[in-house]
N, CA, C and O atoms as a GROMACS GRO file, in nm:
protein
  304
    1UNK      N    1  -0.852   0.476  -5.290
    1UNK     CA    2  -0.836   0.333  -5.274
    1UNK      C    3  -0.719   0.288  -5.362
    1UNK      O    4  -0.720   0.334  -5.476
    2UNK      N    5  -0.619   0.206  -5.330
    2UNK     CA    6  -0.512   0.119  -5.398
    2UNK      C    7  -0.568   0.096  -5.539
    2UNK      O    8  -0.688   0.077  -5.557
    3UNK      N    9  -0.468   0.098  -5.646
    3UNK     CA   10  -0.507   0.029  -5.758
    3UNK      C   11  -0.372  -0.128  -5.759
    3UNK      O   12  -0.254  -0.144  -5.726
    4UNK      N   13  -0.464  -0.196  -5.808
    4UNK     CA   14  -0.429  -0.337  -5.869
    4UNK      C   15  -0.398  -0.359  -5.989
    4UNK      O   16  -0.467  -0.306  -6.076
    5UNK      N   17  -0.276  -0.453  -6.029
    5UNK     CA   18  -0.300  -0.552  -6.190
    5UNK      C   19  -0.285  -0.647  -6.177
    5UNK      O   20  -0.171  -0.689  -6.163
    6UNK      N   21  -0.388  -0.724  -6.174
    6UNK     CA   22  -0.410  -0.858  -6.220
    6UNK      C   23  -0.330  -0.927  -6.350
    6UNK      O   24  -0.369  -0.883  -6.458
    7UNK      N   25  -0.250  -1.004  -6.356
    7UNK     CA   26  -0.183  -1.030  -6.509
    7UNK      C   27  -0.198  -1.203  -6.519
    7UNK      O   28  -0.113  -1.283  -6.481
    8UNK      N   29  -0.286  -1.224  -6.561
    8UNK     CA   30  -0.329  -1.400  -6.610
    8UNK      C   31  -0.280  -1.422  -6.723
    8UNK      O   32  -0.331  -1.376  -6.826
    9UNK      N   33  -0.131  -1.528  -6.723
    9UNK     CA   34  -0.049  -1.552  -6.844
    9UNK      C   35  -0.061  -1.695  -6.891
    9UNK      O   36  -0.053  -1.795  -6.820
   10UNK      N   37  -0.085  -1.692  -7.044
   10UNK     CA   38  -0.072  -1.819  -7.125
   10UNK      C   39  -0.203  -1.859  -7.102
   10UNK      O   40  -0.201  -1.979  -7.075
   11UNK      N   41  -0.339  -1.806  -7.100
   11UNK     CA   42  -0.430  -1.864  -7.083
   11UNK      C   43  -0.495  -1.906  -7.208
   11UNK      O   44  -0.543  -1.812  -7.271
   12UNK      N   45  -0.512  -2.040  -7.269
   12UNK     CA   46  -0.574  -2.125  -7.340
   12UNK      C   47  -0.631  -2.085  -7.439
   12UNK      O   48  -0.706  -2.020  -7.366
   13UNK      N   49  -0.670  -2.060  -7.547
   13UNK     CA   50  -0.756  -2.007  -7.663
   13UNK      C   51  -0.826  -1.912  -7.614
   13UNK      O   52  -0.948  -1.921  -7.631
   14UNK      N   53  -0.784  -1.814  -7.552
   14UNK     CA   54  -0.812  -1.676  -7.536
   14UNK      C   55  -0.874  -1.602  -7.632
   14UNK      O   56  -0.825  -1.574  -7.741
   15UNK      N   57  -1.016  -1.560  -7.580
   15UNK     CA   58  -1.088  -1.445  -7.729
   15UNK      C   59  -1.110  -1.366  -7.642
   15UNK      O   60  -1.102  -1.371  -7.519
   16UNK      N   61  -1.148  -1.265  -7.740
   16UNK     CA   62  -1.211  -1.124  -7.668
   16UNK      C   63  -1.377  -1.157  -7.593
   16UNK      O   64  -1.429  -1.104  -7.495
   17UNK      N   65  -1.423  -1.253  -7.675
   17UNK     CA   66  -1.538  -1.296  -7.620
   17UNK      C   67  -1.536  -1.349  -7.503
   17UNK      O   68  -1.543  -1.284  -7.399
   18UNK      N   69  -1.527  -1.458  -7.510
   18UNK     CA   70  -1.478  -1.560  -7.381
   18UNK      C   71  -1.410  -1.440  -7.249
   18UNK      O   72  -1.459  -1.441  -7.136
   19UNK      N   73  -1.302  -1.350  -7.285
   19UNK     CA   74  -1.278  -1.265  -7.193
   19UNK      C   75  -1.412  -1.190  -7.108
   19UNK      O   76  -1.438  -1.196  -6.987
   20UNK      N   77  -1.498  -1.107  -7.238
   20UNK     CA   78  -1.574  -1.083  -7.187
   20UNK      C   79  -1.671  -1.149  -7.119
   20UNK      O   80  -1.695  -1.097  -7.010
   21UNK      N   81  -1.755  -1.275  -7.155
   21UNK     CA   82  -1.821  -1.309  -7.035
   21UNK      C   83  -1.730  -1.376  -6.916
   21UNK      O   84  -1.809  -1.413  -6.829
   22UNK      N   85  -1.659  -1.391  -6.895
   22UNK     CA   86  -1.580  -1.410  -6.733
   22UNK      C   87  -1.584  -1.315  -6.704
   22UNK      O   88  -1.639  -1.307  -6.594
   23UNK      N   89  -1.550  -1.212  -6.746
   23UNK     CA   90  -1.532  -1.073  -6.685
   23UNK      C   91  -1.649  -1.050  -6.599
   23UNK      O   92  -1.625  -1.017  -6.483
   24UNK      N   93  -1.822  -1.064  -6.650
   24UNK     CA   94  -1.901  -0.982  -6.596
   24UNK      C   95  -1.932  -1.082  -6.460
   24UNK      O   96  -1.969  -1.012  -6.365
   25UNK      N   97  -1.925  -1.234  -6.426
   25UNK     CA   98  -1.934  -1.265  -6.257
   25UNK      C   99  -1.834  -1.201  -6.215
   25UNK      O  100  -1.870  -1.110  -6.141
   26UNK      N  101  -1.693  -1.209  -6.233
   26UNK     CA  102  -1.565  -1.188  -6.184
   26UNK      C  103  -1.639  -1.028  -6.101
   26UNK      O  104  -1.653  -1.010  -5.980
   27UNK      N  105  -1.670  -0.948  -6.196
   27UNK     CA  106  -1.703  -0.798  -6.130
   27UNK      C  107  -1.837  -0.815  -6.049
   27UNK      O  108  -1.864  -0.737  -5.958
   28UNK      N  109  -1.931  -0.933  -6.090
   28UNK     CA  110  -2.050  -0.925  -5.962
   28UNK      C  111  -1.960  -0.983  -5.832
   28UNK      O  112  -1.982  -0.915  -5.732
   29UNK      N  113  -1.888  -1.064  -5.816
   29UNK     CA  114  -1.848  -1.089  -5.686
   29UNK      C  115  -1.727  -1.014  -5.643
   29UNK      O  116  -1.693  -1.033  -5.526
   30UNK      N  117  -1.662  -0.939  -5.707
   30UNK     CA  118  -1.619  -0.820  -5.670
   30UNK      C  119  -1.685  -0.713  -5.598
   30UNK      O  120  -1.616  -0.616  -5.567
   31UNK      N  121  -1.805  -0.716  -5.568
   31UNK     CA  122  -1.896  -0.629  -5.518
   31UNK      C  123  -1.835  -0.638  -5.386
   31UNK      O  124  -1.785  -0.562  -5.303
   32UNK      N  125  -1.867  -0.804  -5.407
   32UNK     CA  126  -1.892  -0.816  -5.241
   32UNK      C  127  -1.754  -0.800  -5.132
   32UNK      O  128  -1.764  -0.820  -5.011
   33UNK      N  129  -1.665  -0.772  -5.180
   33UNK     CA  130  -1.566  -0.792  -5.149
   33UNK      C  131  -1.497  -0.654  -5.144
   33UNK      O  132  -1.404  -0.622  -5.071
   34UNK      N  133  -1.561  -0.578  -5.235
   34UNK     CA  134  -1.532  -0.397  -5.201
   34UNK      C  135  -1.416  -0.363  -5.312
   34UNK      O  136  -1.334  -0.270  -5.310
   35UNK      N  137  -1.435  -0.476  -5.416
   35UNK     CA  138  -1.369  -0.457  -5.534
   35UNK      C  139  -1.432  -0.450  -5.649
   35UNK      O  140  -1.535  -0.509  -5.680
   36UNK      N  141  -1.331  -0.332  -5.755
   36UNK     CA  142  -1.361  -0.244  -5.860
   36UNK      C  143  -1.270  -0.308  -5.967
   36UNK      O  144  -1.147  -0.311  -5.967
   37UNK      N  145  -1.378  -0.372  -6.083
   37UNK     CA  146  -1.285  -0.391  -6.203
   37UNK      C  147  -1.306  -0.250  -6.277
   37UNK      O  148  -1.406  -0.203  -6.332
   38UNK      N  149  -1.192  -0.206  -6.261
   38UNK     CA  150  -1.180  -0.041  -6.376
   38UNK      C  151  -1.198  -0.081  -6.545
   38UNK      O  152  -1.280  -0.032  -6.622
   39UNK      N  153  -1.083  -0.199  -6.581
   39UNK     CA  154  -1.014  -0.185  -6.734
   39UNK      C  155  -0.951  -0.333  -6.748
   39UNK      O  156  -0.869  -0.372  -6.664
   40UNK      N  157  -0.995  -0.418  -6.861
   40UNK     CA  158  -0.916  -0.481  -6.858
   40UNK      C  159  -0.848  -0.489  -7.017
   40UNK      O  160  -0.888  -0.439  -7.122
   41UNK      N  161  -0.762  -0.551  -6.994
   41UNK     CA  162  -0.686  -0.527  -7.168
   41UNK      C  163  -0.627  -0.667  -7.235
   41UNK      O  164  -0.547  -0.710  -7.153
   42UNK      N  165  -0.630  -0.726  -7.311
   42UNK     CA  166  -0.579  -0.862  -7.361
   42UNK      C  167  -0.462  -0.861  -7.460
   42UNK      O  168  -0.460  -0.782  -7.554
   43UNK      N  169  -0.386  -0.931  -7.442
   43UNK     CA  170  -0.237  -0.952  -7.529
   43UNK      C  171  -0.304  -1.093  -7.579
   43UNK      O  172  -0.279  -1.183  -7.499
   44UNK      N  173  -0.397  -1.141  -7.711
   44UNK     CA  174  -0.451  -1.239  -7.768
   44UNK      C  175  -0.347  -1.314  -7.800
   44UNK      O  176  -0.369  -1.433  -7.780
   45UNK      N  177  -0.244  -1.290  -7.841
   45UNK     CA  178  -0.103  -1.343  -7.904
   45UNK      C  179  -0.018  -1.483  -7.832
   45UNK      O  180   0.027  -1.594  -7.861
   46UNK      N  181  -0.034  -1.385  -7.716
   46UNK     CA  182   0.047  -1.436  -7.596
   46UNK      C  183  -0.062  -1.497  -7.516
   46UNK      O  184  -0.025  -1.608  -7.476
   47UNK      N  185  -0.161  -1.473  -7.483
   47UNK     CA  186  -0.279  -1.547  -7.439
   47UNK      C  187  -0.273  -1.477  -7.279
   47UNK      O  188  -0.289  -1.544  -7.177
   48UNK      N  189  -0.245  -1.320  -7.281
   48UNK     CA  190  -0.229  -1.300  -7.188
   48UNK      C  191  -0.361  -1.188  -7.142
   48UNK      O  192  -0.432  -1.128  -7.222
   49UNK      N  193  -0.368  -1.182  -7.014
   49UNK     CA  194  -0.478  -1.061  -6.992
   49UNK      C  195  -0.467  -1.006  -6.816
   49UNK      O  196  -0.457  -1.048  -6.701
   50UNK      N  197  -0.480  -0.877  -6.901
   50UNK     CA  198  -0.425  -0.709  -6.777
   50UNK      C  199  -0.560  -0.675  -6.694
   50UNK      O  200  -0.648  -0.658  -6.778
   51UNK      N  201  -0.603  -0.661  -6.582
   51UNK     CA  202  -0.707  -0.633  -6.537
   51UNK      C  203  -0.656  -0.526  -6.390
   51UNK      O  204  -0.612  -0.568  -6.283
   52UNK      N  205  -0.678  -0.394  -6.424
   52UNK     CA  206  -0.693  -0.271  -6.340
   52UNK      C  207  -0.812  -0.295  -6.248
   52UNK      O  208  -0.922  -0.294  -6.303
   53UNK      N  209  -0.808  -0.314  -6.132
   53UNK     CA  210  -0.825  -0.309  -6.005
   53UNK      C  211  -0.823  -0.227  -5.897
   53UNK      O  212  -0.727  -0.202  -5.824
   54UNK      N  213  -0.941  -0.183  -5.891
   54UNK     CA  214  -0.958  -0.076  -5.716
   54UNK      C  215  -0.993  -0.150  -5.596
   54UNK      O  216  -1.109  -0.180  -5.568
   55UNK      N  217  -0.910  -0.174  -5.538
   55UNK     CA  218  -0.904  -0.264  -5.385
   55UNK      C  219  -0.868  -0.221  -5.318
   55UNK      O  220  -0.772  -0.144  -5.324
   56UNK      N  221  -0.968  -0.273  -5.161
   56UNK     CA  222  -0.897  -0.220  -4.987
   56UNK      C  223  -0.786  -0.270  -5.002
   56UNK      O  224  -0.696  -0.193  -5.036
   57UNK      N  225  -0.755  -0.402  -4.984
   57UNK     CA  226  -0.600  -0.453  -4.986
   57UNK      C  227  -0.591  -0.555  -5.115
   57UNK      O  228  -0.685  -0.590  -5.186
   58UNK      N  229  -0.487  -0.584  -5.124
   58UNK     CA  230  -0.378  -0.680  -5.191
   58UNK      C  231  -0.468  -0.814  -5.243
   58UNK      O  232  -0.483  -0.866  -5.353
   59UNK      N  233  -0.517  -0.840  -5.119
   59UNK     CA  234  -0.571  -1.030  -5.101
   59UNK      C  235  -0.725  -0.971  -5.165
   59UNK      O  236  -0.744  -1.022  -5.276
   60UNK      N  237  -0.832  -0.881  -5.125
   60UNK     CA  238  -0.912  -0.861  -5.149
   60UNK      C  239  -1.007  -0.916  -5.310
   60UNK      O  240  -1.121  -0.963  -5.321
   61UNK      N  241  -0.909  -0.887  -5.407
   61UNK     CA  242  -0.959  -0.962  -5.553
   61UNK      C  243  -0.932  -1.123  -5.528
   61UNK      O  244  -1.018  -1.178  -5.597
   62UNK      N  245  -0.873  -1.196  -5.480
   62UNK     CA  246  -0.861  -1.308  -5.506
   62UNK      C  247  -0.979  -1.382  -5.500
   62UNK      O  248  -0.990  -1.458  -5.597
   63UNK      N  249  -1.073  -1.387  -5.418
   63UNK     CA  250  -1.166  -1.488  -5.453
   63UNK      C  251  -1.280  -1.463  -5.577
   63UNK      O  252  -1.373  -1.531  -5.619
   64UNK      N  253  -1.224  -1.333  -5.614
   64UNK     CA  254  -1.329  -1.264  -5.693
   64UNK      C  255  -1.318  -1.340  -5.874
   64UNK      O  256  -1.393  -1.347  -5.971
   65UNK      N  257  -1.175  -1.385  -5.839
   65UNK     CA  258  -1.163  -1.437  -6.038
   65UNK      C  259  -1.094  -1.579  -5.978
   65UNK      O  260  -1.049  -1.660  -6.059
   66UNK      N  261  -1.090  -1.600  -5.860
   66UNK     CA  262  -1.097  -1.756  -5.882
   66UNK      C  263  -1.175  -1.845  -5.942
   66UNK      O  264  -1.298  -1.844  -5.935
   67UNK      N  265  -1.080  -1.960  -6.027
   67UNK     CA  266  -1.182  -2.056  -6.102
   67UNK      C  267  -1.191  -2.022  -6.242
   67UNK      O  268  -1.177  -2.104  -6.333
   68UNK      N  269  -1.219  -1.870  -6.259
   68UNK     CA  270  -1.219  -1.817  -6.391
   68UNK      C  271  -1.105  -1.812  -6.539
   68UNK      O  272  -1.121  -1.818  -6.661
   69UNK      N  273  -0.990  -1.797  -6.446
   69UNK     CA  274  -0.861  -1.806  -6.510
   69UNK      C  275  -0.758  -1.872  -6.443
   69UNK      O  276  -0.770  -1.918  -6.330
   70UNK      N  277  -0.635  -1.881  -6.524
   70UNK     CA  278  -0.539  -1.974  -6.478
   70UNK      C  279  -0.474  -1.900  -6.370
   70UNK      O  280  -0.463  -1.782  -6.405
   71UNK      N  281  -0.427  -1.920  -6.252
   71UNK     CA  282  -0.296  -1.861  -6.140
   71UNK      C  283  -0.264  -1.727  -6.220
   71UNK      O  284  -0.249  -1.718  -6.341
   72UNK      N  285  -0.254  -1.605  -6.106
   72UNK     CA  286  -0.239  -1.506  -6.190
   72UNK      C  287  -0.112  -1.426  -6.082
   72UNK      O  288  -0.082  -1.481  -5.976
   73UNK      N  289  -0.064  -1.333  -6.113
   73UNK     CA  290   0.075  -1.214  -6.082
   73UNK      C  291  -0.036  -1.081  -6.036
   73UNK      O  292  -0.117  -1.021  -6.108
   74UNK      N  293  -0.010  -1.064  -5.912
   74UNK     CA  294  -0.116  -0.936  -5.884
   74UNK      C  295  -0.015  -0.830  -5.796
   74UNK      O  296   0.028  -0.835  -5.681
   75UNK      N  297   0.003  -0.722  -5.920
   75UNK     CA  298   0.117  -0.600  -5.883
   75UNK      C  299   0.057  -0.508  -5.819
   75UNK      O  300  -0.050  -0.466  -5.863
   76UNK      N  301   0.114  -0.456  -5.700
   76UNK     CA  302   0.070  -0.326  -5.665
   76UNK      C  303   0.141  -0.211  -5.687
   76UNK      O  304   0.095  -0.102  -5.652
   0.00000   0.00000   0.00000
């Protein structure tokens, strides 16, 4: 299956905490959608955060972290 990166930049008082609970709906409705959060990684500094992705296609994560974070850059 394709891998994904998700890259959500300048997002707001960014913690490792706060990362983590978004993270765990973001990956329940990823289920449904036939998407895999692998890894995600945070640049706290920059308020930025990396999220590795196993997806059928491209569009597939999007509804999965909508709402959660700000507009994000998704590289294949």
């Amino acid at each position: 299956m394709p891998l994904y990166m998700d890259i959500h930049q300048h997002v707001e008082g960014l913690t490792a905490d706060a990362a983590a609970q978004a993270h765990r709906p973001t990956c329940t409705r990823g289920e449904k959608y036939g998407v895999k959060y692998l890894h995600y990684w945070l640049d706290l500094q920059a308020g930025n955060i990396f999220c590795l992705i196993e997806a059928p296609t491209k569009d597939a994560p999007s509804p999965c972290s909508r709402g959660t974070w700000p507009p994000l850059r998704r590289v294949d």
